[in-house]
FILOVEX-389512 format. One line per 2 residues: number of its first residue (from 1); their letters; for each residue z, x, y of N, C-alpha, C. Coordinates in Angstrom, 2 decimals, padded with zeros to 5 digits. Last residue first. Example, Ala and Ser with C-alpha at 12.3 -4.5 7.8 and 13.67 -1.06 7.14 Angstrom:
<recs>
2	sa	007.08/012.85/-002.25/007.14/013.67/-001.06/007.87/012.90/000.03; 007.80/013.19/-005.69/007.80/012.30/-004.50/007.80/013.20/-003.30
</recs>
This chain:
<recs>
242	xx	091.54/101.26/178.12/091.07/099.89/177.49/089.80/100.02/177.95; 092.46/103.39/178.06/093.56/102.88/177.57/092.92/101.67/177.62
240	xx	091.74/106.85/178.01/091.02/105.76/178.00/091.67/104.47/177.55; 092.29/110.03/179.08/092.53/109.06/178.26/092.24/107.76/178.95
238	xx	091.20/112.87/179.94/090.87/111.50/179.99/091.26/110.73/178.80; 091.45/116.54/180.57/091.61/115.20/179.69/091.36/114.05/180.10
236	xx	089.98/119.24/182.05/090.58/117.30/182.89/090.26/116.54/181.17; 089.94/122.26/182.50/089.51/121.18/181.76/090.60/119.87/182.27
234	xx	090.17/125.58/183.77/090.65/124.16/183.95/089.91/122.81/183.16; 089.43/128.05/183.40/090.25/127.78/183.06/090.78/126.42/182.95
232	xx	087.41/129.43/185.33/086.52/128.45/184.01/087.89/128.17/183.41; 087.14/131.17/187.99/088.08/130.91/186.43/087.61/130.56/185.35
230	xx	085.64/129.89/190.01/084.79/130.90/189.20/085.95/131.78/187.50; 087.21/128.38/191.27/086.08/127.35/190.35/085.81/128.65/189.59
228	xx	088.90/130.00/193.07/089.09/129.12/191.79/088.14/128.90/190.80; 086.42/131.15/194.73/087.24/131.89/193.69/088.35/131.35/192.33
226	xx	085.55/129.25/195.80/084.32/129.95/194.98/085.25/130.64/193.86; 087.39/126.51/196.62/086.79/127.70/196.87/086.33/128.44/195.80
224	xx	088.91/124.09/196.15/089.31/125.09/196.70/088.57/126.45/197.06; 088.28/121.61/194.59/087.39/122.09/195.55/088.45/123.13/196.34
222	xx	088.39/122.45/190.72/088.87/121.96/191.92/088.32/122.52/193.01; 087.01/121.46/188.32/086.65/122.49/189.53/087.65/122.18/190.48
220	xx	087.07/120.74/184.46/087.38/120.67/186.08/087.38/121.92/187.04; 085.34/120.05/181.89/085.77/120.99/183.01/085.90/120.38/184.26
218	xx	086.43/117.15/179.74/085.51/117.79/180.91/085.77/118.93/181.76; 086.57/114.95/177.31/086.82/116.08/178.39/085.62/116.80/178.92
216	xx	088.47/111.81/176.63/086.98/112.47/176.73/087.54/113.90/177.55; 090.02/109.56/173.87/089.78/110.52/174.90/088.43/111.29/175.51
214	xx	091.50/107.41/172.79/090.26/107.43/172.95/090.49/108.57/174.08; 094.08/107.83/169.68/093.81/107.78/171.12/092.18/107.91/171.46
212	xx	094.83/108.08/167.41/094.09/107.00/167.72/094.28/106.62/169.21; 095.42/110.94/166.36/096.40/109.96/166.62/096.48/108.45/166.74
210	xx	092.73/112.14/165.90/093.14/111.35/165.10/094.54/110.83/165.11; 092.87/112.75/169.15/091.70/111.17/168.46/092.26/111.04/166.84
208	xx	093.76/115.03/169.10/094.62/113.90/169.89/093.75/111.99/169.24; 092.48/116.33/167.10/093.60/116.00/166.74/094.51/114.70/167.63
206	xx	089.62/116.79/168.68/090.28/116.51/167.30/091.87/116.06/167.12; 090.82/117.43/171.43/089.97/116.34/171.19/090.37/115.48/169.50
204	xx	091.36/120.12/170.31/092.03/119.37/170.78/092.69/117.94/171.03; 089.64/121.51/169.04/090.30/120.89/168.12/091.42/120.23/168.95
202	xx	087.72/121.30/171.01/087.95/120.61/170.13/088.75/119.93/169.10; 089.14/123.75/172.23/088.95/122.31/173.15/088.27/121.20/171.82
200	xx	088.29/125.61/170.64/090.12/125.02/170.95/089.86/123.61/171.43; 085.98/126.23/170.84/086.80/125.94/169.51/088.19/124.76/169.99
198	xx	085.76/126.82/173.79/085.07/125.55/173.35/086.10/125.25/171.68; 086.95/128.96/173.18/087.55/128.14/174.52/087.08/127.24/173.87
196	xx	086.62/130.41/169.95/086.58/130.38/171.46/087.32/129.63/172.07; 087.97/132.16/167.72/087.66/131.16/168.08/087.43/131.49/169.57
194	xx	089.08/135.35/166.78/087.62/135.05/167.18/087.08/133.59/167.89; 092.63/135.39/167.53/091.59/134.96/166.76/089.75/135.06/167.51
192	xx	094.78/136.15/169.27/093.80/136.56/169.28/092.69/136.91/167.88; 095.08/133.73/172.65/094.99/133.95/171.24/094.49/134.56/170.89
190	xx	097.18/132.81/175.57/096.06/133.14/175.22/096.37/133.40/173.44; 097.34/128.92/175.22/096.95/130.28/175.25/098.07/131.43/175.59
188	xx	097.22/126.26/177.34/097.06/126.62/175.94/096.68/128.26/176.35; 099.13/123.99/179.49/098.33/125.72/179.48/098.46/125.68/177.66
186	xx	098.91/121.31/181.49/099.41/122.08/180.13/098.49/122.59/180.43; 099.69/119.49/184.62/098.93/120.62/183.97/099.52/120.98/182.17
184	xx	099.24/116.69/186.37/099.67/117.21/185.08/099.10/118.45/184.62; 098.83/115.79/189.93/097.95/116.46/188.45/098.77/117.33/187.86
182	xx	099.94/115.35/192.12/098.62/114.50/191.48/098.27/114.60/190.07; 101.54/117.70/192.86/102.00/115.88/192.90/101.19/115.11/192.24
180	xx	099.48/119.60/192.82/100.82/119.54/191.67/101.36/117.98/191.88; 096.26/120.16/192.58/097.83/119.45/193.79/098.35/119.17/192.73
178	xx	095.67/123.47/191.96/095.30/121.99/191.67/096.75/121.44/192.60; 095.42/126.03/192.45/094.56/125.46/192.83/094.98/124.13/193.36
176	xx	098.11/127.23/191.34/098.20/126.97/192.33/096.70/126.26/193.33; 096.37/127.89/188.69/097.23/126.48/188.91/097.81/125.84/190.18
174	xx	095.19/129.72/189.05/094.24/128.69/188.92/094.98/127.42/189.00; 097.16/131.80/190.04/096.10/130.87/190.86/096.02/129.70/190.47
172	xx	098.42/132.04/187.43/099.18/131.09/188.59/098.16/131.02/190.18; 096.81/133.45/185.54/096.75/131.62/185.74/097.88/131.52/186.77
170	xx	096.02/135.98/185.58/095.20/135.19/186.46/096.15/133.48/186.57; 097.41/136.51/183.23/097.53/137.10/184.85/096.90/136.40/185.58
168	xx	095.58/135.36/181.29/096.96/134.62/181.57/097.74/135.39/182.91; 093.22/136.42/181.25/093.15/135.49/182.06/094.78/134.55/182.11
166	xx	094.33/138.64/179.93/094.00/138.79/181.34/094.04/137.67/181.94; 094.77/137.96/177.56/095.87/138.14/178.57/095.79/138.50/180.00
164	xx	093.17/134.90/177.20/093.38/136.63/176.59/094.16/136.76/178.03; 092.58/132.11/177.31/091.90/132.95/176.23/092.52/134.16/175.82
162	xx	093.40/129.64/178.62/094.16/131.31/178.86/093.71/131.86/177.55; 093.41/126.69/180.31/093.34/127.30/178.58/093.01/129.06/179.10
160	xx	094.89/123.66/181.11/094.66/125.09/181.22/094.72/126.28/180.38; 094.57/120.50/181.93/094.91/121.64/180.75/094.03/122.75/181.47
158	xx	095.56/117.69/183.40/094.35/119.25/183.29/095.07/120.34/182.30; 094.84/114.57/182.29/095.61/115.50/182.17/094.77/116.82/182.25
156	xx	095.02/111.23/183.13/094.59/112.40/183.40/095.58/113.08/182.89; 094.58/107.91/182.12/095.29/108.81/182.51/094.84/109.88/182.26
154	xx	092.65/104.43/182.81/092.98/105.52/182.18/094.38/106.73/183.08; 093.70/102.37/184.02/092.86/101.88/182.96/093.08/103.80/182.29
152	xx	096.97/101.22/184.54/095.95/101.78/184.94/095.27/101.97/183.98; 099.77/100.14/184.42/098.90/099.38/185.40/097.47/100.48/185.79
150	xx	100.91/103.18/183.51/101.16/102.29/183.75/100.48/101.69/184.75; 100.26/105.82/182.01/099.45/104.57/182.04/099.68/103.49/182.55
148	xx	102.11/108.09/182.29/100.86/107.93/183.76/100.10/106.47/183.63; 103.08/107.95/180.25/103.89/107.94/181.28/103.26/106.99/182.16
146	xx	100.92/108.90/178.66/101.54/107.57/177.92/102.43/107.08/179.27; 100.58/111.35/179.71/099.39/110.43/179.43/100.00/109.03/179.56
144	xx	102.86/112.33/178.48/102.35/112.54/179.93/101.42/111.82/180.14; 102.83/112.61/175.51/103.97/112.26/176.28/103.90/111.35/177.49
142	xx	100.17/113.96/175.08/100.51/112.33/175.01/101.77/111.97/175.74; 101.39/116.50/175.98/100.19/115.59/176.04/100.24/114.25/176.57
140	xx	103.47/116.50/174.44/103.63/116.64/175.77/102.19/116.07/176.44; 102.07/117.10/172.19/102.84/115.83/172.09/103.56/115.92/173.82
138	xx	100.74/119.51/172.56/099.59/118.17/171.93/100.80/116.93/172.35; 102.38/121.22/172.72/101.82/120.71/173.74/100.85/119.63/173.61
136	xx	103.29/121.19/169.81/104.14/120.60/170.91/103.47/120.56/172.23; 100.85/122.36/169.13/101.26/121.18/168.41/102.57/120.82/169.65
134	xx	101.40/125.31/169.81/099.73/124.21/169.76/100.42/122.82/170.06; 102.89/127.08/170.82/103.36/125.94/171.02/101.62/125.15/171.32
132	xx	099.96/129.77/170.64/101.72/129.16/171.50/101.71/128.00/171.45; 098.01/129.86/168.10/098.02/129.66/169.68/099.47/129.37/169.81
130	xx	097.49/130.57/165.52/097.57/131.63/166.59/098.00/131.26/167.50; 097.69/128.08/164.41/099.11/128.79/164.43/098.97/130.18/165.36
128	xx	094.87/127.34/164.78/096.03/126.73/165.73/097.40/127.31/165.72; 093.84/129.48/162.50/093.31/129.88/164.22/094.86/128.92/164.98
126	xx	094.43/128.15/160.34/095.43/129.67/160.86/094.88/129.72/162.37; 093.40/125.68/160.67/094.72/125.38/160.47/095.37/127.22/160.78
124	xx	090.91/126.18/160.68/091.44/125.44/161.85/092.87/125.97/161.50; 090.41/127.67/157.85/089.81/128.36/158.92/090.28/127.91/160.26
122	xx	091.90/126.78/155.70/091.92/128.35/156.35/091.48/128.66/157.32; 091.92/124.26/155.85/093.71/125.45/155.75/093.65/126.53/155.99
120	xx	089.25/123.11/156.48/090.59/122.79/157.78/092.02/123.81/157.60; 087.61/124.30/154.85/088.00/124.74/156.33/088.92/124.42/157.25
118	xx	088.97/123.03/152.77/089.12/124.58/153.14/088.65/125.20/154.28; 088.62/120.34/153.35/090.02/120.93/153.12/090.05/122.48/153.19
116	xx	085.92/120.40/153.24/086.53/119.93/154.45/087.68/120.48/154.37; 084.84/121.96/150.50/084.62/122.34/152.09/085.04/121.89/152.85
114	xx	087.67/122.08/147.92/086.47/121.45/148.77/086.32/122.19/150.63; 089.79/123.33/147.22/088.90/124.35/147.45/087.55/123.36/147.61
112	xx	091.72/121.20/148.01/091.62/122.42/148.54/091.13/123.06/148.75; 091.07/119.63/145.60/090.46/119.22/146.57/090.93/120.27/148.11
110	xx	092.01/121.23/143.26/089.88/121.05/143.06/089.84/120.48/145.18; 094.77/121.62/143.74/093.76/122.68/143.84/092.50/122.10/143.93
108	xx	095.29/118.19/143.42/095.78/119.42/144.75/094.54/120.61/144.86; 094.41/118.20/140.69/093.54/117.86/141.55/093.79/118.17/142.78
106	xx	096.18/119.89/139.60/095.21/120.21/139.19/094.06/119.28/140.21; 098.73/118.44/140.53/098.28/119.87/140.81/096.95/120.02/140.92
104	xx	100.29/115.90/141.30/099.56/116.25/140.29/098.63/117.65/141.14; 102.48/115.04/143.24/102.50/116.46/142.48/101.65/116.79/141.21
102	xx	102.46/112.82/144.35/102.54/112.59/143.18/102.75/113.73/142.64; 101.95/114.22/146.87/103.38/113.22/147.08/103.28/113.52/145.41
100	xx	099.36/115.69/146.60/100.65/115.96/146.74/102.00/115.58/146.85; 098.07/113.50/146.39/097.73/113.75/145.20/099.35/114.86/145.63
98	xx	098.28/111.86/148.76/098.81/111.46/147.76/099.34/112.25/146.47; 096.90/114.14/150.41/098.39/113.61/150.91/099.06/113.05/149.28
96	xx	094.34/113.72/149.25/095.31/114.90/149.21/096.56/114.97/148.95; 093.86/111.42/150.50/094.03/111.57/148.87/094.78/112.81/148.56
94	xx	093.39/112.45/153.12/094.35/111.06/152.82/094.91/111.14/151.12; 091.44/114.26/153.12/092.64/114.44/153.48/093.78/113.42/153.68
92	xx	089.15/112.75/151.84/089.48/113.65/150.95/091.44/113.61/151.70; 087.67/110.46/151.89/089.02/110.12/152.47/089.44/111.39/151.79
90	xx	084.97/110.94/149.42/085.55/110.68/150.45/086.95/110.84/150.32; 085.15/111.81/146.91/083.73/112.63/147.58/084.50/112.30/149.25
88	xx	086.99/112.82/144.02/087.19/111.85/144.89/085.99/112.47/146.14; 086.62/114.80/141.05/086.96/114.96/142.62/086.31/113.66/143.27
86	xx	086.89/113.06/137.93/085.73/113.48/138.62/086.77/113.42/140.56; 088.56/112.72/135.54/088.78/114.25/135.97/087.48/114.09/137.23
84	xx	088.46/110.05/134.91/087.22/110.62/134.89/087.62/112.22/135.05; 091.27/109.03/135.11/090.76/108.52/134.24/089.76/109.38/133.73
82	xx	092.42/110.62/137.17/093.13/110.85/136.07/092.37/110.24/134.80; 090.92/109.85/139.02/090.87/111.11/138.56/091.34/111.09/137.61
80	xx	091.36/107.17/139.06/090.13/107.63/138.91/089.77/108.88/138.65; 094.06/107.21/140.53/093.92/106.49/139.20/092.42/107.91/138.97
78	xx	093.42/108.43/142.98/093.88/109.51/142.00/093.73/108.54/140.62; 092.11/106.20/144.01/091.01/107.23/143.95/091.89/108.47/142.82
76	xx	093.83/104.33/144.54/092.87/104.23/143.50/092.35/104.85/142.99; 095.39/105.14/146.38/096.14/105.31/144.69/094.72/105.20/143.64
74	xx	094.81/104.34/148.85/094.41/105.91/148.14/094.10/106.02/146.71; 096.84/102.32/149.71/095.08/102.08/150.18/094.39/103.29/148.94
72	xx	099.51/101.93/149.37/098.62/102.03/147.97/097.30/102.05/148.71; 102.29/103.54/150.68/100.89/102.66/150.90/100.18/103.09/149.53
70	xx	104.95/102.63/148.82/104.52/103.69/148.96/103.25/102.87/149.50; 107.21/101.93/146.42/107.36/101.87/148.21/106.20/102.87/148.57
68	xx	105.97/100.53/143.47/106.09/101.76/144.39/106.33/101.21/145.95; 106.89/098.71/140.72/106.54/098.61/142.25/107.26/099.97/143.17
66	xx	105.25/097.05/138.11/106.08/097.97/138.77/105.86/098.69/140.39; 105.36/093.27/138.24/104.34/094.73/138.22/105.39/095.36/138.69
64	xx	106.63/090.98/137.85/106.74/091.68/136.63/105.74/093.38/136.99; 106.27/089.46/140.16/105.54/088.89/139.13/105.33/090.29/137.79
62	xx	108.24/090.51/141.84/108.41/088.97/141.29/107.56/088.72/140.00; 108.28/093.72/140.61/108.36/092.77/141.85/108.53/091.14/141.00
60	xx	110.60/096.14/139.95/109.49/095.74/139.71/109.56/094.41/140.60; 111.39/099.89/140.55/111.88/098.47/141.01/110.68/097.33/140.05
58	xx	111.96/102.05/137.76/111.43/101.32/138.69/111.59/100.13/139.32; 113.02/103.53/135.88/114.28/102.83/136.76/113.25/102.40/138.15
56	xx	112.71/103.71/132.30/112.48/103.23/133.78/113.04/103.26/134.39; 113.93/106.31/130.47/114.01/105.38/130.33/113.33/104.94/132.26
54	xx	110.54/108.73/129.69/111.80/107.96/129.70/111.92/106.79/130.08; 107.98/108.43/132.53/108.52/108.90/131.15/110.19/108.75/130.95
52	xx	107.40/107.47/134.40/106.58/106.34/133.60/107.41/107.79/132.22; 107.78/109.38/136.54/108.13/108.20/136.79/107.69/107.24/135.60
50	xx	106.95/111.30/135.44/107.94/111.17/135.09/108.36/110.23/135.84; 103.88/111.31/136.15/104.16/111.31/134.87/105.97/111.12/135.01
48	xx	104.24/111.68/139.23/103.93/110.65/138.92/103.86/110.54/137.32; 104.71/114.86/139.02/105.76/113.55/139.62/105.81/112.19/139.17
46	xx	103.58/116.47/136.45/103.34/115.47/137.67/104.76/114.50/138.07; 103.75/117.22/133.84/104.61/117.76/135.01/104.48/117.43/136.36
44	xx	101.81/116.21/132.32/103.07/115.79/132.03/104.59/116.40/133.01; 099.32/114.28/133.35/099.64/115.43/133.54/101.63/115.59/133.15
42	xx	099.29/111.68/132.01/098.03/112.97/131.74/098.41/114.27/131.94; 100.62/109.61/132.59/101.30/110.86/132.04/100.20/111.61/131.81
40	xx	098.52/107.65/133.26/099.43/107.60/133.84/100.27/109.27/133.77; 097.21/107.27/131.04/096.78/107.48/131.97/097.56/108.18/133.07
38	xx	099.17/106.31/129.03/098.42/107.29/128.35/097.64/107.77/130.45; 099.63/103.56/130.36/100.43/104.88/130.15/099.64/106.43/129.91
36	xx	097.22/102.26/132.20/097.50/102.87/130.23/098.56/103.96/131.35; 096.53/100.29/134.76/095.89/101.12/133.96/097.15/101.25/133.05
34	xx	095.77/098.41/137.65/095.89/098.30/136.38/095.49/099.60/135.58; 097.35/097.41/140.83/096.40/097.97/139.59/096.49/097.92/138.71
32	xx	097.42/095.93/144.27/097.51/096.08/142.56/096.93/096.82/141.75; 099.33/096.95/147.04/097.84/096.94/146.20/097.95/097.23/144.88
30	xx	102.20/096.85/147.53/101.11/095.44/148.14/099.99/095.88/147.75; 102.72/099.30/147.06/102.64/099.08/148.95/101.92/098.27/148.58
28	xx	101.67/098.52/144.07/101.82/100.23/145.05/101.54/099.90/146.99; 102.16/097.62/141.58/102.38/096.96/142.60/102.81/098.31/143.40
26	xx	101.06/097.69/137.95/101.41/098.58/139.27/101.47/097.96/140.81; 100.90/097.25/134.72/100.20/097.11/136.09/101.30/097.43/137.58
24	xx	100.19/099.32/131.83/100.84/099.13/133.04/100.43/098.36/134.32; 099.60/098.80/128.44/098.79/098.99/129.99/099.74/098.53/130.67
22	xx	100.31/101.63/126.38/100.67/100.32/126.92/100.52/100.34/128.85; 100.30/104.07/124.89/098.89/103.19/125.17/098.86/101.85/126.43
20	xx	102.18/104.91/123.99/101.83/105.74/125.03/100.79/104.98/125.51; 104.88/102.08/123.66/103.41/103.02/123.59/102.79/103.78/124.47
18	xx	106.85/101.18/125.86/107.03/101.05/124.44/105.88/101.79/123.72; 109.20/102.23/127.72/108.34/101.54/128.06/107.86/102.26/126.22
16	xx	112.73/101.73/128.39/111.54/102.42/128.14/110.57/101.57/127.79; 114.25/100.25/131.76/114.01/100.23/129.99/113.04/101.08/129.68
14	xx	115.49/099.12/134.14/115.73/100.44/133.27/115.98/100.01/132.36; 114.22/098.10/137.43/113.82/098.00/135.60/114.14/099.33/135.35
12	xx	115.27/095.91/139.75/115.63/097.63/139.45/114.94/096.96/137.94; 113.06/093.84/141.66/114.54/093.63/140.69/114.26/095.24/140.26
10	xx	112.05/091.75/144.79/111.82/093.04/143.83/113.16/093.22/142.49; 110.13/089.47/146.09/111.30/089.75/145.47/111.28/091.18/144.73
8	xx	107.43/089.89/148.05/107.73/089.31/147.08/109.20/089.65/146.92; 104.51/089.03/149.86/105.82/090.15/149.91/106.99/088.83/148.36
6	xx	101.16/089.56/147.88/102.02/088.72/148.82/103.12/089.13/148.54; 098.83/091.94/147.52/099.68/091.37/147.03/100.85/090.72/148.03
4	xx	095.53/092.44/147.24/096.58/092.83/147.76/097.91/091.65/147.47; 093.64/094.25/144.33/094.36/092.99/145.28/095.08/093.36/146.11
2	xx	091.42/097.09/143.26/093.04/096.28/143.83/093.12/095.42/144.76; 089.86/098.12/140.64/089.84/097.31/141.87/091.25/096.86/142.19
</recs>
């Protein structure tokens, strides 16, 4: 269990630490713990084993715990591995993060080859490297969103998604649809993974919401005529700013 801990004084400690047995308590970003050397070094090529081997050079805080710059919300769940060897069931891609800062391996791999983490490296994570500039149009996104919010409850954005290269011949209609003074366009595409239109548009959704934005989407039509609307290229972001 961990406290949280009031901001304190910190001092450099370089001394060795005296039994492999000797219980450590731990001041990790303001959350306390408690556990054994012996715990601690399990893995002896872990990052986190050679911070506790040899001589110290940890900071430690006012009240004598050794003290990581680091958020401690996670730490608990690798303690717990290291104690039980038992895979962590939640916050898998937060623990991850850790279990890779610390470079303990052996739980890196068990939570890799879990079903959230292995669909997100193999199956989301190669489809988004198919697409052109995924990730920088995600932050042009927001960019544009964040612009448009001023004195208004939400902001628009039409995205324009180009499956295959045909429909990327096609996109200077669909764009010459929309009134350019009014309306932000980004284009995703085209890709040539099996995902769909709908895939993408999730993981769109996905990723702009775990920024901690509130968003919603929707196909857009613009009223220009049978031959725009009959594209299916246009989607209307919505961001939601209170």
């Amino acid at each position: 269990m961990s406290l949280p801990d009031s901001k304190s004084s910190r001092k450099l400690c370089v001394e060795p630490l005296q039994t492999h047995s000797s219980v450590v308590q731990l001041n990790i970003g303001g959350q306390l713990y408690t556990t054994t050397l012996a715990t601690l070094r399990k893995y002896p090529s872990s990052r986190l084993a050679e911070l506790f081997t040899g001589p110290l050079r940890l900071m430690k805080d006012s009240k004598g715990h050794f003290f990581i710059d680091r958020d401690g919300t996670h730490f608990g769940a690798i303690l717990e591995y290291l104690r039980t060897e038992e895979v962590p069931k939640r916050n898998l891609l937060e623990v991850h993060k850790e279990a890779v800062y610390y470079d303990i391996k052996p739980l890196v791999k068990l939570l890799e080859e879990t079903p959230q983490l292995f669909g997100e490296a193999v199956g989301r994570q190669q489809f988004l490297s198919g697409v052109r500039n995924y990730h920088e149009n995600l932050e042009v996104i927001i960019r544009v969103a964040r612009a448009e919010a001023m004195a208004s409850r939400y902001s628009t954005i039409i995205m324009c998604i180009l499956r295959t290269e045909d429909d990327l011949a096609r996109y200077t209609d669909a764009v010459d649809s929309l009134d350019s003074k009014k309306e932000s366009v980004v284009s995703f595409g085209p890709w040539n993974a099996t995902a769909s239109v709908e895939d993408l548009l999730d993981c769109i959704k996905m990723d702009i919401e775990a920024k901690g934005y509130k968003v919603s989407l929707k196909a857009h039509s613009p009223d220009k005529g049978f031959l725009f609307k009959s594209h299916g290229f246009l989607y209307k972001l919505t961001f939601a700013w209170w």
